[in-house]
Every structure is written in C-alpha cells, then in structure tokens.
C-alpha positions, 0 to 999 in steps of 0.5 A, a space after each residue: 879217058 878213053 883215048 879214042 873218045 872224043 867229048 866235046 865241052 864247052 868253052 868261052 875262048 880269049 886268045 892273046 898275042 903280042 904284035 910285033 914279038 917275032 922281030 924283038 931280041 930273045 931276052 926281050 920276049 922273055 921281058 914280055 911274056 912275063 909282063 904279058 902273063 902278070 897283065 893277063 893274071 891281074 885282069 882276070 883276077 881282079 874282074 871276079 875271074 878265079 883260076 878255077 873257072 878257066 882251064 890253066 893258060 895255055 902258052 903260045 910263044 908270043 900268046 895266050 890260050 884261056 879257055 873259060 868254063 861255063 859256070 855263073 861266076 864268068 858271064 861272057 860279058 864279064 870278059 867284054 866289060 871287064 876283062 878287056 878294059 883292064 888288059 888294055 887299062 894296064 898295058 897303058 901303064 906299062 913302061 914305055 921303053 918295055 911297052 907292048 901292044 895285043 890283038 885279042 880273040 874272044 870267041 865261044 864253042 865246043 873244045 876237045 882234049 886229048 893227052 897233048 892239050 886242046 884242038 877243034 874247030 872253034 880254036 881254029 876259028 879263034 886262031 885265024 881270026 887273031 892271024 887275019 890280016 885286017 885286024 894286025 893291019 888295023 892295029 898298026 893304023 892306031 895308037 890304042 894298046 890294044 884291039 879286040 875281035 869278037 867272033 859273030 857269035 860273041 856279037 850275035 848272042 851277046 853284043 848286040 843285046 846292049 849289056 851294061 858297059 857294052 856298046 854294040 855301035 863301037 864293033 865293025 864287021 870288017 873280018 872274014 877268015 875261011 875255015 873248013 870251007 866255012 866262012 866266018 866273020 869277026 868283029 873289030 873293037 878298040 877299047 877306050 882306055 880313057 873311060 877307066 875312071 881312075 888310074 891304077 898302079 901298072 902290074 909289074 911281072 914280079 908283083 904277081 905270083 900266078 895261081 895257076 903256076 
C-alpha cells in the first residue's frame, strides 16, 4: 500500500482494560494478561466469533484491542448477547486470590492502518470512553466483574431496537467525553451474571492456545 494513502475501513470496536493493573506487581500483570487473553479467546470463540472475522488482538499493556470485520458471522448483537455475558460469566469463575475486574468498550466506525498498526477517530472515541471518569468511578461502587460502555451509536443503530437478549432499559447515559472539539456520549451497562443459565468450568490461560498467537 501506498504509504501516503489512507483507506478508511469499517470496523465493529471492543476494547478491554483491567481496572486497577497499575498498582499490581510486574509478575502479577503478567498473571493477568494471561488470563485476560484466554478469557477474551474463549468468549469470542465460543459465541461463533472466529479469528478470521477480527483483526488479531492488539495489545494494550493492561488491555485489549479487537477490531471486528463487517462479515455476517459477527453481528453487533452477537458481541452485546453473547460476547459480554461470557467475558463476565468467566471472570466470575476466576480464582479469587488471582481474580480481576474489566471496563469494556464497544463502539463502531472507520479504523485507518498504517505499517505501525491502526488510529483514528472512532479509536480515539472508544479509548476516552473506556478512560472516562464516571465509568472507572461507576465500577468501583458495585460488585459486578464487569461493566460495559456502548458508544451512542451502538445504542442508537442497535440497543434500542430490543434485539433477543438485549435490554435497552438496563443502559444509562451517564458518559460525556470530548474529542476533537465534539461531544460524545456513552452508555453504562452492567451485565447480570446470574442469567447465564448453567455454570461452566472457568478458562485457565494455559487451557487455551489462542488462534491468533
């Protein structure tokens, strides 16, 4: 590709990010990443979300970037029904001694590659929504694994529509972030681990070889 040409391409965005990974020991990021990867393979994987129908995870430190193609197999919804109920299911699971918390971003929109990886807007978008204050705040006040911020276009095209296992009524706008001068709102969602109907053995780091290693 030319290097001076830009081609914008569409991508759905979830974004991970384990709370409190800046005050752990080294060894005990590691500990986490690890789990936090096998977690993230196994939801994907087990909600009909194959490597191929996501860009290979892009590493955050304490995070991850999946960036999802716009192919049938990986509806939107498939990540609200599905997906996060599972991330949440299996941390859950998790020993508690080794046991850790996300703030995830799901948010769509036109990613740009270059030789060193991806940028853009919507990335900037899903990133400051994942940092806002209210949400990292918000998690602190509750005992939930996990909790979910929808960009207002996620809630707009998709939520509010009352696809099968997606209650629009369970999202609060409580999210304004800034940027390029534009305001954007997101929308809080704490998943309910009690509806996963059975519980499933938890996902260790060394049980999962990721397909995209």
């Amino acid at each position: 590709m030319n290097r001076h040409q830009i081609l914008p391409r569409h991508r759905t965005i979830l974004v991970l990010d384990i709370e409190g990974s800046t005050s752990r020991t080294d060894t005990a990021k590691a500990r986490l990443r690890a789990s936090m990867y096998a977690i993230l393979e196994e939801a994907l994987r087990s909600s009909g979300i194959a490597a191929e129908h996501h860009d290979p995870p892009a590493d955050r430190g304490d995070g991850a970037l999946i960036l999802v193609h716009p192919v049938d197999e990986a509806p939107k919804t498939l990540l609200l029904n599905r997906v996060i109920p599972r991330l949440a299911e299996q941390l859950t699971l998790q020993d508690p001694e080794h046991s850790f918390r996300l703030r995830v971003v799901l948010h769509a929109g036109e990613v740009n590659y270059d030789s060193q990886g991806c940028f853009g807007e919507a990335l900037d978008i899903a990133f400051r929504l994942l940092d806002a204050p209210e949400v990292k705040r918000k998690l602190r006040t509750i005992d939930a694994p996990l909790i979910l911020v929808v960009s207002h276009d996620i809630y707009q095209s998709v939520i509010r529509h009352g696809y099968e296992g997606i209650d629009h009524k369970s999202f609060e706008p409580s999210v304004k972030v800034r940027v390029a001068g534009a305001r954007h709102r997101g929308w809080l969602h704490i998943p309910d681990s009690r509806l996963v109907p059975e519980p499933r053995t938890p996902v260790s780091a060394t049980e999962i070889e990721p397909t995209w290693a």
